[in-house]
C-alpha positions in Angstrom: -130.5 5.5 -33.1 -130.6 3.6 -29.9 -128.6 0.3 -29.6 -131.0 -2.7 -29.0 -130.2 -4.4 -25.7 -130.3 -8.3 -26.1 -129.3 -11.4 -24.0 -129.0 -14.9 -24.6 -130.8 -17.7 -22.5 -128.9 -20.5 -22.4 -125.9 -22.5 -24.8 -127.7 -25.5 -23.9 -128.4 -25.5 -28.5 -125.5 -26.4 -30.7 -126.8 -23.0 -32.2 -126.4 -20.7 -29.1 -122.6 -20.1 -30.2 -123.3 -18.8 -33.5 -126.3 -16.6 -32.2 -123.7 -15.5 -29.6 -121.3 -14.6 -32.3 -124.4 -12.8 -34.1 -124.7 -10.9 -31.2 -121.5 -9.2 -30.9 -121.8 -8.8 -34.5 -124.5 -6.2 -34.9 -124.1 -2.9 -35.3 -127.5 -2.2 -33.7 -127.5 -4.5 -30.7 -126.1 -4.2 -28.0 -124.9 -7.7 -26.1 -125.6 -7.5 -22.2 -126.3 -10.5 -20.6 -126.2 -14.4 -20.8 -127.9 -16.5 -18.5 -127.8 -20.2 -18.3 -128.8 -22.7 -15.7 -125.5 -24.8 -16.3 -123.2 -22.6 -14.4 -119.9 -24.3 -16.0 -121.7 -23.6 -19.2 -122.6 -20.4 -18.8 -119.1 -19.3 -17.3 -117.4 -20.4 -20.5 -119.8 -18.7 -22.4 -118.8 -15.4 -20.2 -115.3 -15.5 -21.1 -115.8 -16.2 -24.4 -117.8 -13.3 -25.4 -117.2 -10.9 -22.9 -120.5 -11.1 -21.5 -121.8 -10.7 -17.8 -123.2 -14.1 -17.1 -126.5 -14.3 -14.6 -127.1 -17.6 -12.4 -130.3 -16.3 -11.8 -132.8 -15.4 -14.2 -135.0 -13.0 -12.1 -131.4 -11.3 -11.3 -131.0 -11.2 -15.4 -134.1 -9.3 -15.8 -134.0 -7.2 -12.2 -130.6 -5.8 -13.3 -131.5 -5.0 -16.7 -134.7 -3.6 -16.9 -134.0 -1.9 -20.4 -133.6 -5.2 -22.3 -135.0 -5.1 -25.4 -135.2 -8.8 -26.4 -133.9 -12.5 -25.5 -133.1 -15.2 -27.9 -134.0 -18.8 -26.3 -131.2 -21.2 -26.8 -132.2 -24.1 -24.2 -133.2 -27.6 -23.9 -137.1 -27.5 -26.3 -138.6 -28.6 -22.7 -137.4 -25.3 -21.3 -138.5 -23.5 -24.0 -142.5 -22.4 -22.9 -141.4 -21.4 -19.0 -138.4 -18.7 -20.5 -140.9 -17.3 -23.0 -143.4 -16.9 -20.1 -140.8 -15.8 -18.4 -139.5 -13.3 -21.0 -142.6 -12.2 -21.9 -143.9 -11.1 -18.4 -141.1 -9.2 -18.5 -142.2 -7.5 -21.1 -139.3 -8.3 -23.4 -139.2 -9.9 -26.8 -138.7 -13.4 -27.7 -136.5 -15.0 -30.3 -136.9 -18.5 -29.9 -135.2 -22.3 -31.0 -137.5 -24.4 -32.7 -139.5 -26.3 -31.9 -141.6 -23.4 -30.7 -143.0 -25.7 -28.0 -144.0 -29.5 -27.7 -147.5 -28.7 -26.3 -150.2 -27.4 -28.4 -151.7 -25.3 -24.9 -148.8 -24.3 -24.3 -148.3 -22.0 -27.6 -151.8 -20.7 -27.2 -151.2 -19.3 -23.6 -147.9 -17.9 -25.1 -149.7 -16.4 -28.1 -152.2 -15.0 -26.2 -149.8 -13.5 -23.9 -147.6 -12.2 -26.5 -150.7 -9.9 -27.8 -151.5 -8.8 -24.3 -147.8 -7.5 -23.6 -147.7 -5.9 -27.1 -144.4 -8.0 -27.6 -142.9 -10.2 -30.2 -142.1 -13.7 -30.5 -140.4 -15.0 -33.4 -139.2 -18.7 -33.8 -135.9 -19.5 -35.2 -136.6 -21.2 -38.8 -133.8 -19.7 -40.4 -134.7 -21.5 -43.5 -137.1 -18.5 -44.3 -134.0 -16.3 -44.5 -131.7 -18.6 -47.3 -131.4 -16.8 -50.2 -132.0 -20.2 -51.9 -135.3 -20.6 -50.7 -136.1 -17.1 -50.9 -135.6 -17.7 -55.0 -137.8 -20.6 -55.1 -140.3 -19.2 -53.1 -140.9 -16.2 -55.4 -140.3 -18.2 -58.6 -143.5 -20.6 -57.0 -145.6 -17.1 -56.0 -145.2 -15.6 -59.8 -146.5 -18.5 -61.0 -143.2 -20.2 -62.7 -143.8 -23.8 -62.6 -147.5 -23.4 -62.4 -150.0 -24.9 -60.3 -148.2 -26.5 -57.0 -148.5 -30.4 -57.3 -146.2 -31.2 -54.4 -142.8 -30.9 -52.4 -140.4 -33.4 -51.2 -138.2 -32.2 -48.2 -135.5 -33.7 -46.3 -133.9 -32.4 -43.4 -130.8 -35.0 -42.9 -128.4 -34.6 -40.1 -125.7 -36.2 -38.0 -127.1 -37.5 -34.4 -126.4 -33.8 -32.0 -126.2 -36.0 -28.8 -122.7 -35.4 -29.0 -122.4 -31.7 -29.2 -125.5 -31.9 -26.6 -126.5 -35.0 -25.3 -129.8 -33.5 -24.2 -131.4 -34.1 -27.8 -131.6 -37.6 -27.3 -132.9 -37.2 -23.4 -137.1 -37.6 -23.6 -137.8 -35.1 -20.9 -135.4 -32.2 -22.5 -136.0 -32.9 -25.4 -139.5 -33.3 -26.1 -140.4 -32.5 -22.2 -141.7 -36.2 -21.2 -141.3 -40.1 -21.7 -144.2 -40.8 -24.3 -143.5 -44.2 -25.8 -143.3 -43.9 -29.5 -145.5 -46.2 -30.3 -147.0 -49.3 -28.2 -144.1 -52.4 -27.9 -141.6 -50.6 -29.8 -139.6 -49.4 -26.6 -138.7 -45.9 -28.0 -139.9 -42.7 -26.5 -140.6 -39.0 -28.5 -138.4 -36.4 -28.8 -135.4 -37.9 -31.6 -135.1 -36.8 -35.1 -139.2 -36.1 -35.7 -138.9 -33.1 -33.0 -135.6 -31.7 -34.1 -135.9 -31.7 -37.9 -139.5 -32.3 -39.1 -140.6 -28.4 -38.0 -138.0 -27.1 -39.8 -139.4 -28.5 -43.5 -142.7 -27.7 -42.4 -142.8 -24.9 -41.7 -140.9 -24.5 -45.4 -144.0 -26.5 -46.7 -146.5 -24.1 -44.8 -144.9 -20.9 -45.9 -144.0 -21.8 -49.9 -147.8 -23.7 -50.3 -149.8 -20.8 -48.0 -151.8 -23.3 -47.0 -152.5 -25.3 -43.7 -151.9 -29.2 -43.6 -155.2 -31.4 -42.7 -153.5 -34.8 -42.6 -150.9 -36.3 -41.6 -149.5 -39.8 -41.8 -145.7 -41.1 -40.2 -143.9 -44.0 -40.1 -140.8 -44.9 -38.6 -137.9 -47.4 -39.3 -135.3 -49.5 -36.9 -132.8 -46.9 -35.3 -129.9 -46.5 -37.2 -128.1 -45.8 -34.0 -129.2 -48.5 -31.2 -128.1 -47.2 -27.6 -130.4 -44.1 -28.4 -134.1 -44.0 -26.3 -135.8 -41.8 -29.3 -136.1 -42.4 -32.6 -133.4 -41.7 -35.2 -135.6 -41.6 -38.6 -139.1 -41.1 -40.1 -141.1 -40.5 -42.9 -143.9 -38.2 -43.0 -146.4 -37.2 -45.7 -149.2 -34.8 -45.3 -152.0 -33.1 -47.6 -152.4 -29.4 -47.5 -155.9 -28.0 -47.8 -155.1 -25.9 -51.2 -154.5 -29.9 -52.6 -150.6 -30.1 -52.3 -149.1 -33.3 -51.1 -145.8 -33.2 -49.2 -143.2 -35.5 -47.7 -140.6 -34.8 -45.5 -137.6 -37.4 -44.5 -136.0 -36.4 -41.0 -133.5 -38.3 -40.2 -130.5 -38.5 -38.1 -128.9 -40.5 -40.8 -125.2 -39.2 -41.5 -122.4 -41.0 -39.8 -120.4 -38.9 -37.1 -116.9 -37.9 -37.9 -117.2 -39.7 -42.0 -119.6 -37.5 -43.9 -118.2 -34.6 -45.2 -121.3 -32.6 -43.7 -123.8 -32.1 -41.5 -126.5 -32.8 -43.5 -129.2 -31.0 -45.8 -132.4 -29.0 -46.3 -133.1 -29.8 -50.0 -136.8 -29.1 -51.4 -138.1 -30.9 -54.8 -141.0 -28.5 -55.6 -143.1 -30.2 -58.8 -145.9 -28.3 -60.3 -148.1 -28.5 -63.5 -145.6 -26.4 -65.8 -141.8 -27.3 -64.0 -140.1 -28.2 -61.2 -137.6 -26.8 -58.4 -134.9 -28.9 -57.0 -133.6 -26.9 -54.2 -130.3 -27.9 -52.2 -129.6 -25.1 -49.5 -126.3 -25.7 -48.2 -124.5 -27.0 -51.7 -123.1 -23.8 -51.8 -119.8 -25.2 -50.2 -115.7 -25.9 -50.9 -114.4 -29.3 -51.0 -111.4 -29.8 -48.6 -109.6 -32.9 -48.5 -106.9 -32.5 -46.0 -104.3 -35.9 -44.7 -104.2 -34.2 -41.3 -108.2 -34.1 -41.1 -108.3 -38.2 -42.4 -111.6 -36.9 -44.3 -112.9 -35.1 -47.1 -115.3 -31.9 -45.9 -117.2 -29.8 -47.3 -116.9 -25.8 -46.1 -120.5 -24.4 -46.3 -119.7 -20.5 -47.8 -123.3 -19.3 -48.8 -125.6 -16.7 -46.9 -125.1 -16.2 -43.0 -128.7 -17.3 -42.0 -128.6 -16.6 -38.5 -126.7 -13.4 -38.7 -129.7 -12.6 -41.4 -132.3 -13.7 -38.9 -131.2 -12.0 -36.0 -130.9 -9.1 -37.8 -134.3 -8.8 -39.0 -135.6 -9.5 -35.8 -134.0 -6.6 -33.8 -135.0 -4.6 -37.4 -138.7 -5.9 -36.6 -138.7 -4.7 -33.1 -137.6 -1.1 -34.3 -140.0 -1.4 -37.0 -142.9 -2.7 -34.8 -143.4 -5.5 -37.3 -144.4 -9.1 -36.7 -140.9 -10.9 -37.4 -141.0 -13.3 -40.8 -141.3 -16.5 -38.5 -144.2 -15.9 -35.8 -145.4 -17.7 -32.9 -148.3 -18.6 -34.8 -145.8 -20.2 -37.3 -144.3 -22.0 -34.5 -147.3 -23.8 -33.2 -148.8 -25.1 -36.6 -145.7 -26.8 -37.5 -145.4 -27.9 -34.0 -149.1 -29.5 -34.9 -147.4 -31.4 -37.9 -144.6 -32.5 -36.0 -147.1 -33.5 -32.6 -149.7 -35.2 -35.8 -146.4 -36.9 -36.6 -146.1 -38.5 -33.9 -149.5 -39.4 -32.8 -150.1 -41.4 -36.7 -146.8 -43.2 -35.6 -148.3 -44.5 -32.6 -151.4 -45.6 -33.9 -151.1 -46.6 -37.7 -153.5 -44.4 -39.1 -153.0 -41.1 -40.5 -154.1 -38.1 -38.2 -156.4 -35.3 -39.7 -155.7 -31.9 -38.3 -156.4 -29.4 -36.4 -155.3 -31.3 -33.1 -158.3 -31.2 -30.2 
């Protein structure tokens, strides 16, 4: 069987590395090309993985006219021009989350996607945590009964110092929109990097769509950033559920002996799930490192993702997490925003 040809846009994302790694880790793919508009960046990343590294994007595509698909590691602001891009070129699209920060914008992707017969899948690796993939079944046979609700958190250390970019307005969320009126804050902090993650979670365990949404937001923990740092979000799903999901940017660099979380607390009529994804893990305490950490050992999500992506392409199957999926959690996460700015909670769809 043919080797899939694949190449990575940009190590902009604290992820890029690991989908790199992914990469030259597949039996079935083969790893040709790595573009980035960061030249330093994307010359590293050359010599790294032994991979030709383009300047030029329309040299990328020129020279490799049998690429089979492109995962999209960049700033979420570049996001909706390289999947144009990409998809013009008739390639397929494996793409960082959020999908994009402009409801438009996914529709002329989506529709473009079906008119070029090509994929797009967004990266919610959550979908592909063995974890997760137990609860979600246990909740489909019925275990716990009727679905009540679900608390999520998605807790994390600050990334603006792997990649100062996610606390930058215009990269991050792709323009200066003040949070909400006086406050002095801008979009695109922890409510664009971690709320789609838990909702799409919520959208994909209840198989339902949300129709309100209501935020709020606290004081930064962190006070020299421009975007927010921590919210609260709770939303009714159409089937009945009620959900919440918390975030935050709230672990302390270089004390916490992790990242952070994905936990779920599913509670239906007949039981309950309390789901923590990445306590799968090894306690080190080491005098050199001055800390006690915690060494995550459970299922290799991205290296499960990719996989089933270039398997979906050769299948010519939608891929588990779709476009489609990318947008309506994009909605929660753009309905998010616009209840924090006025007070009031936001009924969806978006106009």
């Amino acid at each position: 069987m043919r080797k899939l040809k694949a190449a990575l846009l940009s190590f902009a994302h604290v992820h890029a590395s690991s989908y790199a790694r992914v990469l030259k880790e597949l039996e079935n793919v083969d790893f040709v090309a790595i573009w980035d508009d960061n030249e330093a960046r994307g010359k590293k990343a050359e010599e790294q993985y032994k991979v030709r590294y383009y300047r030029s994007l329309e040299d990328l595509f020129k020279l490799n006219r049998d690429l089979d698909f492109v995962i999209i590691a960049s700033e979420n602001a570049k996001h909706y021009e390289l999947v144009k891009y990409s998809l013009e070129n008739d390639v397929h699209v494996l793409v960082e989350k959020p999908f994009t920060t402009r409801l438009d914008h996914a529709d002329e992707l989506i529709r473009l996607s079906r008119n070029k017969g090509r994929y797009v899948g967004v990266c919610f690796v959550m979908r592909y945590h063995s974890a997760v993939l137990q609860a979600k079944g246990m909740v489909d046979k019925g275990e716990i009964g009727e679905l009540v609700s679900i608390t999520t958190t998605n807790h994390g250390t600050c990334p603006y110092k792997a990649a100062h970019w996610f606390v930058e307005p215009e990269l991050s969320y792709g323009a200066r929109i003040p949070l909400k009126p006086g406050d002095g804050r801008f979009r695109g902090g922890s409510v664009t990097d971690h709320t789609v993650h838990c909702a799409d979670l919520l959208r994909w365990i209840t198989g339902s769509e949300a129709y309100e949404v209501f935020a709020e937001v606290g004081e930064n923990i962190r006070g020299d950033l421009e975007v927010e740092d921590n919210a609260l979000i709770l939303i009714k799903f159409r089937n009945g559920v009620q959900a919440s999901i918390d975030c935050s940017w709230s672990r302390p660099e270089g004390v916490y002996p992790t990242w952070g979380d994905v936990n779920l607390y599913i509670l239906g009529t007949g039981g309950v799930i309390e789901l923590e994804s990445f306590n799968q893990q090894i306690s080190l305490a080491s005098w050199t490192r001055g800390k006690l950490e915690y060494i995550y050992w459970g299922p290799d999500v991205d290296f499960i993702m990719i996989g089933d992506f270039a398997e979906a392409i050769t299948s010519d199957r939608e891929p588990r997490a779709t476009a489609f999926d990318g947008r309506q959690a994009s909605e929660i996460m753009l309905a998010a925003y616009e209840s924090i700015s006025t007070g009031k909670p936001v009924r969806l769809p978006l106009t």
